[in-house]
matplotlib code that plots the C-alpha trace (Angstrom):
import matplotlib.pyplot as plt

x = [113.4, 116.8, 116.8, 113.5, 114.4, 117.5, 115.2, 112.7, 115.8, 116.2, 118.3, 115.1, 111.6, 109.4, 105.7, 103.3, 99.8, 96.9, 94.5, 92.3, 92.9, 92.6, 88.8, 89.1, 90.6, 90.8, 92.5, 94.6, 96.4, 97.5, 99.0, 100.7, 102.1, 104.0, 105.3, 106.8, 108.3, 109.9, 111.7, 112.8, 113.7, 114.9, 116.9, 117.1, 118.1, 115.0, 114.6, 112.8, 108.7, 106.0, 102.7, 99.4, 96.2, 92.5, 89.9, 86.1, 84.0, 86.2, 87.2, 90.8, 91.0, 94.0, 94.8, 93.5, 90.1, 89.6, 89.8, 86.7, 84.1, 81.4, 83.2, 80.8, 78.2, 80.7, 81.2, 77.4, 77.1, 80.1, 78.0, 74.9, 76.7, 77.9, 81.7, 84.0, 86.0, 89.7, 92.8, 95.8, 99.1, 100.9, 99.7, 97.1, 93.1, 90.1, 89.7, 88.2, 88.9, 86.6, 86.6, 87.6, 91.0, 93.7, 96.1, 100.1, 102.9, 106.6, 108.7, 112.9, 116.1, 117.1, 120.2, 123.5, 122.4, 119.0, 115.7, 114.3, 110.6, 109.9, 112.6, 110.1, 106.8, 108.8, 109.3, 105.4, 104.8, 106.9, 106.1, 102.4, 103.0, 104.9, 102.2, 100.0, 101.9, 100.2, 96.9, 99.0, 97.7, 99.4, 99.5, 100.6, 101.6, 99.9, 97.6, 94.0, 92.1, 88.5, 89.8, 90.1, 92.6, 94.7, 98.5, 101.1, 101.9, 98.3, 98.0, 96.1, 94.7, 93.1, 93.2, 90.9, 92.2, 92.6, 95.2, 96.8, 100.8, 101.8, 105.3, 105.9, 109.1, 110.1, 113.4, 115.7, 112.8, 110.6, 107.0, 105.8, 101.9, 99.1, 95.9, 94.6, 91.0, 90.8, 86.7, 84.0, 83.1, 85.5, 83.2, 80.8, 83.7, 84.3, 80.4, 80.9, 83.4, 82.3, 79.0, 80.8, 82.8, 79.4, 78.3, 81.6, 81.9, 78.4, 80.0, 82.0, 85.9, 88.6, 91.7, 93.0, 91.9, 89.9, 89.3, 86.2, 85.7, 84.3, 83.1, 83.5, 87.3, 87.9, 87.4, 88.5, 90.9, 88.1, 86.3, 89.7, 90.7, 86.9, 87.8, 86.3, 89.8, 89.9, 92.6, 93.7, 94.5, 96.4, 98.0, 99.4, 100.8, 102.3, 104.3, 105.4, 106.3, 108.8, 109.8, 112.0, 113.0, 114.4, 117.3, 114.3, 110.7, 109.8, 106.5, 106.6, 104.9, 105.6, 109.1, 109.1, 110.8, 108.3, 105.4, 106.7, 107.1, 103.4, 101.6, 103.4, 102.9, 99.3, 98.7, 100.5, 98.5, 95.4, 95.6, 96.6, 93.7, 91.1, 93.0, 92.0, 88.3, 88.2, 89.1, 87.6, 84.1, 84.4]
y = [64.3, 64.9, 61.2, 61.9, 64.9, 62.9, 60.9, 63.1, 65.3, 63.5, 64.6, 63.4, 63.2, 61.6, 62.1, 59.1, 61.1, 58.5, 60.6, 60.8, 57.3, 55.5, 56.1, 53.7, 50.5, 48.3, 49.2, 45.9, 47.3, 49.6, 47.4, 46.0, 49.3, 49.6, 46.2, 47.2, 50.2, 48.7, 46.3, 48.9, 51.3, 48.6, 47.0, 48.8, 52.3, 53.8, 57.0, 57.5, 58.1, 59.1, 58.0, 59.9, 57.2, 57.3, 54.5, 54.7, 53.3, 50.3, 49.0, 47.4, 44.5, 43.1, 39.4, 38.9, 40.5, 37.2, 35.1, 37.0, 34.1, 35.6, 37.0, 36.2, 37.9, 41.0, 41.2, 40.7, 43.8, 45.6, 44.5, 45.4, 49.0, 48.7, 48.7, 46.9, 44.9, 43.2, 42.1, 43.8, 41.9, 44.1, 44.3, 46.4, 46.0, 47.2, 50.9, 52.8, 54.4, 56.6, 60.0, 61.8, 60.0, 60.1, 58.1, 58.7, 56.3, 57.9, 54.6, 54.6, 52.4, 50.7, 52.5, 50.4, 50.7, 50.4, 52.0, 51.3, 50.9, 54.4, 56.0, 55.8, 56.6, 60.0, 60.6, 60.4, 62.2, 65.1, 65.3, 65.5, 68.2, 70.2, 70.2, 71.4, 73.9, 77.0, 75.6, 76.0, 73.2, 70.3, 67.1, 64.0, 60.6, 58.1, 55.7, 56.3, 53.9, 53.7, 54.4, 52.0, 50.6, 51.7, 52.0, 53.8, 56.2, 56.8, 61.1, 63.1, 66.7, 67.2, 63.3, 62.9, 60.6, 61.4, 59.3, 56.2, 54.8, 51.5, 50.0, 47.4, 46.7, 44.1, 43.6, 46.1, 48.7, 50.4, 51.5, 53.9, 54.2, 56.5, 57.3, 60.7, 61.4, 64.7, 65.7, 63.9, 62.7, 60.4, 59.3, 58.2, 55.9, 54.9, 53.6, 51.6, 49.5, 49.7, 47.5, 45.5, 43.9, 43.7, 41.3, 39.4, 38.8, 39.0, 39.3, 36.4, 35.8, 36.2, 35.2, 38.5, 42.1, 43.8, 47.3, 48.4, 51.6, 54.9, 56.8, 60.6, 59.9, 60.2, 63.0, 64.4, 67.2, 69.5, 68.7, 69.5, 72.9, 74.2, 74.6, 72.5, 70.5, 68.6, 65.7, 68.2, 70.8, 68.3, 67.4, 70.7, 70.9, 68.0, 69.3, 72.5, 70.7, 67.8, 71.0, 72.5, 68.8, 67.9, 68.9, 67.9, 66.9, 64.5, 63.9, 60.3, 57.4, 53.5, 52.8, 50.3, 47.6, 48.4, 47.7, 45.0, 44.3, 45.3, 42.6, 39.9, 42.0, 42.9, 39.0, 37.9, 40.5, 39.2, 35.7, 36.3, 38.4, 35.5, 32.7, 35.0, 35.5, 31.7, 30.9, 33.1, 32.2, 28.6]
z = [156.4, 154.3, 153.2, 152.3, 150.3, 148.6, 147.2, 146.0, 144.4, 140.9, 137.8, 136.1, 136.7, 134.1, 134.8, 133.2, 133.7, 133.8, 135.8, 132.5, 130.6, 133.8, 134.1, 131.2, 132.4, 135.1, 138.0, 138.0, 135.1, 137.1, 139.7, 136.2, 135.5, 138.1, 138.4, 135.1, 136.1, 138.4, 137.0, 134.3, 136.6, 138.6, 136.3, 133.2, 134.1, 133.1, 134.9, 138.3, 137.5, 139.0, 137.5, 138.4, 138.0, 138.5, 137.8, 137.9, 140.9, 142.1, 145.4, 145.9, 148.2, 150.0, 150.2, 153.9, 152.5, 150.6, 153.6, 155.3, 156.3, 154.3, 151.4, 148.8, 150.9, 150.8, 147.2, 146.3, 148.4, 146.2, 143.0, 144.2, 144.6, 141.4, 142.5, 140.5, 142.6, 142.1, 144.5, 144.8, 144.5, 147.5, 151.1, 152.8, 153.1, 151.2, 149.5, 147.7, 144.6, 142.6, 139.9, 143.3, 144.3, 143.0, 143.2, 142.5, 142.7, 143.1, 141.2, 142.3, 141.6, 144.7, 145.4, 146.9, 150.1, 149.1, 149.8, 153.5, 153.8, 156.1, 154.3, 150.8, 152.8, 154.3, 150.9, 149.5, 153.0, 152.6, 148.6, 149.8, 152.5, 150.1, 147.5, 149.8, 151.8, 150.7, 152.5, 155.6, 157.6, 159.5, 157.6, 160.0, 159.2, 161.9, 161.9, 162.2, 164.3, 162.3, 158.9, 156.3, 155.6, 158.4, 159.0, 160.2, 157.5, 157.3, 156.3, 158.3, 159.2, 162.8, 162.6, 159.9, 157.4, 153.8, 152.4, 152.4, 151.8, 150.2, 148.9, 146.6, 145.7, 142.4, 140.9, 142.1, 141.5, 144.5, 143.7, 146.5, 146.2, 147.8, 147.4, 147.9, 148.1, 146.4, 146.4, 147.6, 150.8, 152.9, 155.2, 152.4, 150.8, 154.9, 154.8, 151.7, 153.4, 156.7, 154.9, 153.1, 156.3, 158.0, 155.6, 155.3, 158.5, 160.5, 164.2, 163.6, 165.3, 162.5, 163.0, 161.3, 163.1, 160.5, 161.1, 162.6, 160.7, 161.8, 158.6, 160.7, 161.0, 157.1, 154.8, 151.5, 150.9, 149.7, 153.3, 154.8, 153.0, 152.5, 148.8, 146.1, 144.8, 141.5, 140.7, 137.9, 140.6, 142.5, 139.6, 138.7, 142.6, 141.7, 138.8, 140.3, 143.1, 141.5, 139.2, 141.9, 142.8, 138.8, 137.2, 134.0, 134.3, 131.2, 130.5, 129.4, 128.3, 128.5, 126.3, 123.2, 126.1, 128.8, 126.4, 125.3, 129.3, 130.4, 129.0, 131.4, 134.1, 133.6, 132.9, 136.4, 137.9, 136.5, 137.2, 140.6, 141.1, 139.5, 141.6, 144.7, 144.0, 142.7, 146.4, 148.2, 146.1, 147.0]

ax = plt.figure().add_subplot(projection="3d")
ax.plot(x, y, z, "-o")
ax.set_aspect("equal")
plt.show()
């Protein structure tokens, strides 16, 4: 883990805290806001962020979601739910987000040698097991086979999923992304999806392996610990944790140039998310 660690030591840290404002916009602005990042990080010297974001009720899906046979079927179940519902623009399948997760994305200059892919998820992986190292419990990175969502830097405790890892990497700039549900129940977000696959695909073969999900194999961290967690505790573990990592923790916002930035970003990010549901509604 000391590559890990090389990259989680910065001179600077500059903290964009969403885990409020977030509740208040779509989640694919989000997906814009770090496409920004990274090309200002990336490119521009800005320094290396981490940005804390939670939406309301909303569930991401990954391009091979789209191409489920029944898809339509799918999303009338999301509405019916009252999920929002939009596409993300990097890889991965369905999730959920909600008040209760929260997600963080750790945003670094691709160095000369650059940044290889497990090398950035042993980074969110050992920035999550150090935030919560006082609960003294062992977090593993594996997949879980049931979850949603599954992969191989998939965080567990006792194998019960409660996070997620995704990269996304634009212009010289690497966005490391996870999701953490924080409170709640994790098997109760698993039977959301779990439904909404039924209905997209009805016992049909697919030529891509969705999961099969088993709601008991995910939980929150609250479930985990016993304790009732809020994404405002998490995100003062968060601070004190990139505290001892900084040489200076800045808390930040958006730059004149990034703003100017966003709104290309955020509109790329939109019409690649309406081009996605326009196919996958025909």
């Amino acid at each position: 883990m000391e590559e890990a660690q090389k990259l989680l030591n910065q001179p600077t840290w500059r903290i964009i805290d969403q885990s409020s404002t977030g509740l208040h916009m779509s989640a694919l602005h989000s997906f814009g806001y770090d496409d920004t990042l990274c090309a200002s990080i990336g490119t521009k010297g800005a320094p290396a962020t981490v940005r804390a974001w939670v939406h309301a009720d909303t569930i991401v899906l990954g391009i091979q979601d789209t191409r489920l046979p029944y898809i339509s079927d799918g999303l009338q179940y999301l509405n019916d739910q009252n999920y929002e519902y939009i596409v993300r623009n990097s890889g991965g399948l369905a999730v959920v987000l909600d008040e209760g997760v929260l997600n963080l994305s750790i945003i670094l200059p691709e160095q000369e040698k650059g940044i290889d892919i497990n090398r950035g998820y042993d980074a969110m992986w050992t920035l999550i097991q150090e935030m919560f190292a006082d609960f003294e419990r062992s977090i593993e990175a594996r997949e879980i086979v049931g979850s949603y969502c599954p992969g191989s830097y998939d965080l567990s405790i006792d194998g019960k999923k409660f996070a997620g890892i995704s990269q996304r990497r634009l212009r010289g700039g690497v966005a490391v992304q996870i999701y953490l549900c924080v409170s709640g129940s994790g098997s109760e977000r698993a039977k959301v999806i779990q439904e909404f696959y039924s209905r997209a695909i009805k016992g049909e073969e697919t030529k891509f392996s969705y999961p099969k999900i088993e709601p008991g194999v995910m939980a929150s961290l609250s479930e985990l610990f016993g304790v009732p967690l809020t994404v405002q505790d998490v995100m003062l573990k968060l601070l004190l944790t990139l505290k001892k990592k900084a040489g200076t923790l800045q808390a930040g916002v958006l730059t004149d140039e990034e703003l100017q930035m966003l709104d290309s970003y955020v509109l790329r990010v939109v019409e690649r998310n309406d081009k996605f549901l326009v196919e996958a509604n025909e």
